[in-house]
C-alpha positions as CSV (number, residue, x, y, z in Angstrom):
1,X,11.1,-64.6,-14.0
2,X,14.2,-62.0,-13.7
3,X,11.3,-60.1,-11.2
4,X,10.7,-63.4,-8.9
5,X,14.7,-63.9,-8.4
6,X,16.1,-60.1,-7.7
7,X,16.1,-59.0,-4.5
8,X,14.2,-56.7,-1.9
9,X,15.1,-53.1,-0.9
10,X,14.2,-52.3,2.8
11,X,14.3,-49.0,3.8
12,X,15.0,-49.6,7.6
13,X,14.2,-46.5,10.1
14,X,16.8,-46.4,13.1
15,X,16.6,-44.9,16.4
16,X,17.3,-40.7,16.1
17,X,19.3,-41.0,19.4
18,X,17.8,-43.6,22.3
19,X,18.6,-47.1,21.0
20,X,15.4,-48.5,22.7
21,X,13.4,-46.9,20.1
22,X,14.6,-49.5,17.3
23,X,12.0,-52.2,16.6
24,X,12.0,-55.9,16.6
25,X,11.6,-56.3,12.6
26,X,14.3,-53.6,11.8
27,X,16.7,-55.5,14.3
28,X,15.6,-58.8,11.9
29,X,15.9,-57.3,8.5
30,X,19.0,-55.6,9.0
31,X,20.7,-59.6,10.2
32,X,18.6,-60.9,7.6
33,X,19.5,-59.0,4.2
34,X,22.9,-59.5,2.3
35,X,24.3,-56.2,2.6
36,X,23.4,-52.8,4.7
37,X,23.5,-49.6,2.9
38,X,24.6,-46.7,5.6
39,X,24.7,-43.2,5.4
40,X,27.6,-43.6,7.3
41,X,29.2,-46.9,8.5
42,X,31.3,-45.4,11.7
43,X,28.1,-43.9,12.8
44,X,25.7,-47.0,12.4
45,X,29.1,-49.2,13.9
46,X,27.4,-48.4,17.0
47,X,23.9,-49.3,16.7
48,X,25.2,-52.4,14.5
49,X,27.2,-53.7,17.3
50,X,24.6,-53.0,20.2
51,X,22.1,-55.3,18.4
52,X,24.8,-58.0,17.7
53,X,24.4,-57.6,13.3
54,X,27.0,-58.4,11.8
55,X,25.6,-57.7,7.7
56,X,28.3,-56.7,5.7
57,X,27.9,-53.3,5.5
58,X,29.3,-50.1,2.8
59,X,28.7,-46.2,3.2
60,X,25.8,-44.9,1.1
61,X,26.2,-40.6,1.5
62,X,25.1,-37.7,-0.8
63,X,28.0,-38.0,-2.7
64,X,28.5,-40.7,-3.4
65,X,24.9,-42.2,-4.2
66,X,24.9,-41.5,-8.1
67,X,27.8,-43.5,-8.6
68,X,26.5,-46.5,-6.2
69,X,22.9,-46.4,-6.4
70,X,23.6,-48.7,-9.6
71,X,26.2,-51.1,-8.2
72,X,23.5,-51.9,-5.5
73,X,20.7,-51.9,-8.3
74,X,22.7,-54.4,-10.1
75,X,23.2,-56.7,-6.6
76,X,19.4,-56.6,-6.0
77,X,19.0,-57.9,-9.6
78,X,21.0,-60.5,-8.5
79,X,18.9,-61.8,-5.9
80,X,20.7,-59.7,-2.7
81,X,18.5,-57.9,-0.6
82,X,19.8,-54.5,0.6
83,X,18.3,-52.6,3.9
84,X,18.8,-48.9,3.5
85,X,19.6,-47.0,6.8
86,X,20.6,-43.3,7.5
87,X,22.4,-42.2,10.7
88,X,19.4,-41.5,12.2
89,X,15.5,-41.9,11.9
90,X,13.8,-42.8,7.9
91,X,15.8,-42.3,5.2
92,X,15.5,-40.4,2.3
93,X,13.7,-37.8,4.5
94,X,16.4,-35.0,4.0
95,X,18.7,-37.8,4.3
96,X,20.5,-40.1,1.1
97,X,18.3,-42.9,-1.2
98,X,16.0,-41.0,-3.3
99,X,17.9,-42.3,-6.2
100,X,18.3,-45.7,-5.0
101,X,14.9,-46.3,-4.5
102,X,13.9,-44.7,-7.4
103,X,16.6,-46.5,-9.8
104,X,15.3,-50.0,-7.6
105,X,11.4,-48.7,-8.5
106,X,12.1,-48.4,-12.2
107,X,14.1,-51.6,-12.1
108,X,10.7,-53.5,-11.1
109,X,12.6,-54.8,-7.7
110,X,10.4,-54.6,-4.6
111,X,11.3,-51.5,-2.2
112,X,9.8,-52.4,1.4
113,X,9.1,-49.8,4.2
114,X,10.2,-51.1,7.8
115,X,9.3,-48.0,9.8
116,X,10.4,-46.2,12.6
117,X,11.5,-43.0,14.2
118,X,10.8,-39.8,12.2
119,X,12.3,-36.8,14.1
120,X,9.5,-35.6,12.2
121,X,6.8,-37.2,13.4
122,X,8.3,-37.2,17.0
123,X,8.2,-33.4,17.3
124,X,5.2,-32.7,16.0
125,X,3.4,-35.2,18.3
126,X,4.9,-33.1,21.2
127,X,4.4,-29.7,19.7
128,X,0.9,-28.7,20.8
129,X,0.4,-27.5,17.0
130,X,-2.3,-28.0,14.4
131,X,-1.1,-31.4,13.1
132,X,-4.6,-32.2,10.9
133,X,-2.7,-30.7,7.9
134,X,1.3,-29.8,7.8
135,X,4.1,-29.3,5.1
136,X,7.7,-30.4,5.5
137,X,9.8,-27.7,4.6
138,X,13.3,-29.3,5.0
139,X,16.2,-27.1,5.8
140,X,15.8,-23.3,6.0
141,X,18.2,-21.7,3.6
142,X,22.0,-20.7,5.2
143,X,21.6,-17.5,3.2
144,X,20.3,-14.1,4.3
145,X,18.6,-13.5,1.3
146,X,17.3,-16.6,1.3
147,X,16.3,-17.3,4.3
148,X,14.3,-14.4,4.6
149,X,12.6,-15.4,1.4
150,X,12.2,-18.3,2.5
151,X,10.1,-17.2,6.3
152,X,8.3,-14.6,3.6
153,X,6.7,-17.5,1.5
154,X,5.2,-18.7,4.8
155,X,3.3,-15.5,5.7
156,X,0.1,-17.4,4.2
157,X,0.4,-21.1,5.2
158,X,-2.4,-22.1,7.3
159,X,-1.1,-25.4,7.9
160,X,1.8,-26.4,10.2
161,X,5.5,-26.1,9.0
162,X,8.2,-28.2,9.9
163,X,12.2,-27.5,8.9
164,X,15.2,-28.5,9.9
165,X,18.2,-26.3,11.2
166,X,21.7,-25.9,12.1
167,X,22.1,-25.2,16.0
168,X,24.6,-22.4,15.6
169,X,21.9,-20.5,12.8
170,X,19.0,-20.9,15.1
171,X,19.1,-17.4,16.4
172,X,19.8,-15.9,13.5
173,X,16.9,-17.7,12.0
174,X,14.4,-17.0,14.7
175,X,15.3,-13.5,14.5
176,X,14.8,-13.4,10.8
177,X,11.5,-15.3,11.4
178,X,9.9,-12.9,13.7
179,X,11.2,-9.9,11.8
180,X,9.1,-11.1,8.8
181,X,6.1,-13.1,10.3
182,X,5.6,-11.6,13.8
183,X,4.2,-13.0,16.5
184,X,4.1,-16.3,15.1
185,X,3.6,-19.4,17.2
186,X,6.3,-22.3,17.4
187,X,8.1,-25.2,18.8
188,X,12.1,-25.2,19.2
189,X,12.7,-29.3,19.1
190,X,16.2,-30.2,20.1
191,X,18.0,-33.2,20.0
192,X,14.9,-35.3,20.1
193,X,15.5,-38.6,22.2
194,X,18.6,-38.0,23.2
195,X,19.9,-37.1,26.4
196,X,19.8,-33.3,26.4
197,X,16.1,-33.5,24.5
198,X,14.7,-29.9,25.0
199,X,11.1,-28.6,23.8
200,X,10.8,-24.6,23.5
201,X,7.1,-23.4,23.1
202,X,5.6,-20.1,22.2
203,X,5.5,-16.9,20.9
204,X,9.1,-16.9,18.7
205,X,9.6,-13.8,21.0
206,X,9.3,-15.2,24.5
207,X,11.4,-18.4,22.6
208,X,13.9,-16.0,21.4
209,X,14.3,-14.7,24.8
210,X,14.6,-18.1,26.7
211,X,17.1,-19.0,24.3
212,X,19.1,-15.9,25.0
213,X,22.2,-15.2,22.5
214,X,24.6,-18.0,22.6
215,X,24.7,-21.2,19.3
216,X,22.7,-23.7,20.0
217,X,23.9,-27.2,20.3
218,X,22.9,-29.9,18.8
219,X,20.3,-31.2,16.3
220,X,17.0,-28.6,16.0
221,X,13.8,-29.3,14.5
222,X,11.8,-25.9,13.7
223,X,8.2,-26.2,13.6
224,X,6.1,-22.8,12.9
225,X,2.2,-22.6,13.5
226,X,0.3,-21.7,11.1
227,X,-0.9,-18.1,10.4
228,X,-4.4,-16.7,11.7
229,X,-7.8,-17.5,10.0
230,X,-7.3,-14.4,8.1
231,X,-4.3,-16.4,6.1
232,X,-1.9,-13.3,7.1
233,X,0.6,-13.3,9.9
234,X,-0.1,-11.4,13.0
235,X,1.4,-8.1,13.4
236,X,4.4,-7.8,15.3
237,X,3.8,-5.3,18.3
238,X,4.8,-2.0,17.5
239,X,8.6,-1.5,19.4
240,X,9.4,-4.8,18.4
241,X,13.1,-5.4,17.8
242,X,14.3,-6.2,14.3
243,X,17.0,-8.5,13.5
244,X,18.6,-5.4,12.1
245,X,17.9,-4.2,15.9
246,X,19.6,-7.1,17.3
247,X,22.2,-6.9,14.6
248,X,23.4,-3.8,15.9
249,X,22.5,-4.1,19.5
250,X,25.2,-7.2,19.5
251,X,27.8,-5.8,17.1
252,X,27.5,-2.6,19.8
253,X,28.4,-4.6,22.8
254,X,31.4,-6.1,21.2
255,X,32.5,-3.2,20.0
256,X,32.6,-1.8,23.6
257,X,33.9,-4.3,25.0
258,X,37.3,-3.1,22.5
259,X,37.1,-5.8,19.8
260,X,37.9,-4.6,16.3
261,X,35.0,-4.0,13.8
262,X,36.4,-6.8,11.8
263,X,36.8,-9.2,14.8
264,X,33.5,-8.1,15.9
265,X,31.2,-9.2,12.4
266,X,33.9,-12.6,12.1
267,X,32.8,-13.2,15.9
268,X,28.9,-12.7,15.5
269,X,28.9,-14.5,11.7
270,X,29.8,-17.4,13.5
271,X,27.7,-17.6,16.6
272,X,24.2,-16.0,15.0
273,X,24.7,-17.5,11.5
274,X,24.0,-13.5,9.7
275,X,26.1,-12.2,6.8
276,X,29.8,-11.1,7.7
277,X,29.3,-8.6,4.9
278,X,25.8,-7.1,6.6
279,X,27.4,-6.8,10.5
280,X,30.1,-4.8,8.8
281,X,28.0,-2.7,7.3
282,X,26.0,-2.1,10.3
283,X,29.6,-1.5,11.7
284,X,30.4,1.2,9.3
285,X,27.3,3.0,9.6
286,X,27.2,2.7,13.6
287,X,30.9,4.6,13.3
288,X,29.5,7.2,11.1
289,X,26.5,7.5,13.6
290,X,29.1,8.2,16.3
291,X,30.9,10.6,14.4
292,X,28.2,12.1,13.5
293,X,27.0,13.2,16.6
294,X,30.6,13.8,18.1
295,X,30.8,16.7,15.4
């Protein structure tokens, strides 16, 4: 009886950027339900307010979800229904509710998908990559160390990987993925839908090189192609810079342009996304190349 009276969870996709991508039953659910749970209400304001809802609304974010997920629980037992949204595409992909619609699960209340936009989906149907079989990866590790574990467990995958990352450590990773894969197919997505959408395609090389050195803006979806039939990467051609080549090939052109070795790794940290620690090492060793060969 308790079962027939509670509640439904919806978990509502929303438009990644371009507001003419949300659908007709979202728009209904979300004026329909007795509450909207929102990754983050100032952000969802906006789409809110387009579509004339006017559901009450609370913030639902990473931190904050152990402590609610059972307040809302408790209001779906009550006979409330809740919608679910992040700030942008399905949520609990990489985003908040894996705990809400688990607690909501084990609590025998109904949990509804109203799909949408999946920044996943949307890249990959644009990629021109293998997409019969492919792994979600979420986001590549900040970490040298990490990260470069992380490219080197996917020197085997045959299938398709997509990951999320930072704009400002897309170089860096890039780098870090061609030093360790090769000459690896992929697909640079950024900021999907939205007004300054851009698709970069190819060897992570020629990619790297349309690029050029500057952050990236924005939101980036990384998709790699899967390795050859032989289940290893491709070899990189031989001459092929490192990112320990690129490393020092940057930290050289800041240093003579008369920055400090210190200013120079603080400088490169931040726009490439490697180690502070590394670049200064790199520093030290390019001054004891130099002196070195003065002697």
């Amino acid at each position: 009886m308790q079962r027939n009276m509670a509640g439904t969870l919806y978990v509502v996709a929303t438009p990644l950027g371009n507001l003419e991508d949300m659908t007709l039953r979202a728009i209904r659910v979300l004026k329909e339900v007795s509450l909207i749970a929102a990754e983050d209400t100032r952000r969802s304001r906006t789409l809110l307010t387009h579509f004339d809802i006017h559901t009450p609304s609370i913030s639902y974010f990473d931190q904050v979800e152990e402590r609610k997920a059972p307040r809302l629980v408790q209001r779906l037992r009550e006979g409330q229904s809740v919608a679910l949204i992040s700030d942008a595409g399905t949520p609990g992909i990489s985003d908040p509710g894996f705990r809400l619609i688990r607690a909501a699960i084990e609590a025998g209340i109904r949990v509804v998908p109203v799909p949408g936009p999946s920044v996943i989906v949307a890249a990959l149907s644009v990629a021109g990559l293998p997409t019969d079989r492919f792994a979600f990866e979420g986001f590549v590790p900040s970490r040298p160390g990490a990260r470069r574990a992380f490219f080197a467990g996917l020197r085997g995958e045959r299938r398709t990987v997509v990951c999320f990352e930072a704009g400002r450590r897309l170089i860096a990773s890039l780098s870090v993925l061609r030093d360790v894969l090769g000459a690896r197919e992929v697909v640079v997505a950024r900021e999907v839908t939205k007004l300054f959408e851009q698709f970069e395609r190819g060897d992570v090389s020629d990619v790297l090189s349309r690029l050029g050195v500057q952050p990236v803006r924005g939101e980036v979806t990384l998709l790699i192609g899967p390795a050859v039939e032989s289940g290893e990467a491709r070899v990189a051609e031989p001459g092929q810079p490192t990112v320990e080549d690129d490393m020092r090939s940057a930290l050289e052109r800041l240093l003579a342009e008369g920055l400090s070795l210190k200013e120079s790794a603080r400088q490169l940290a931040k726009q490439r996304g490697w180690s502070r620690r590394e670049i200064y090492q790199a520093g030290l060793e390019l001054q004891r190349q130099h002196d070195d060969a003065a002697g």
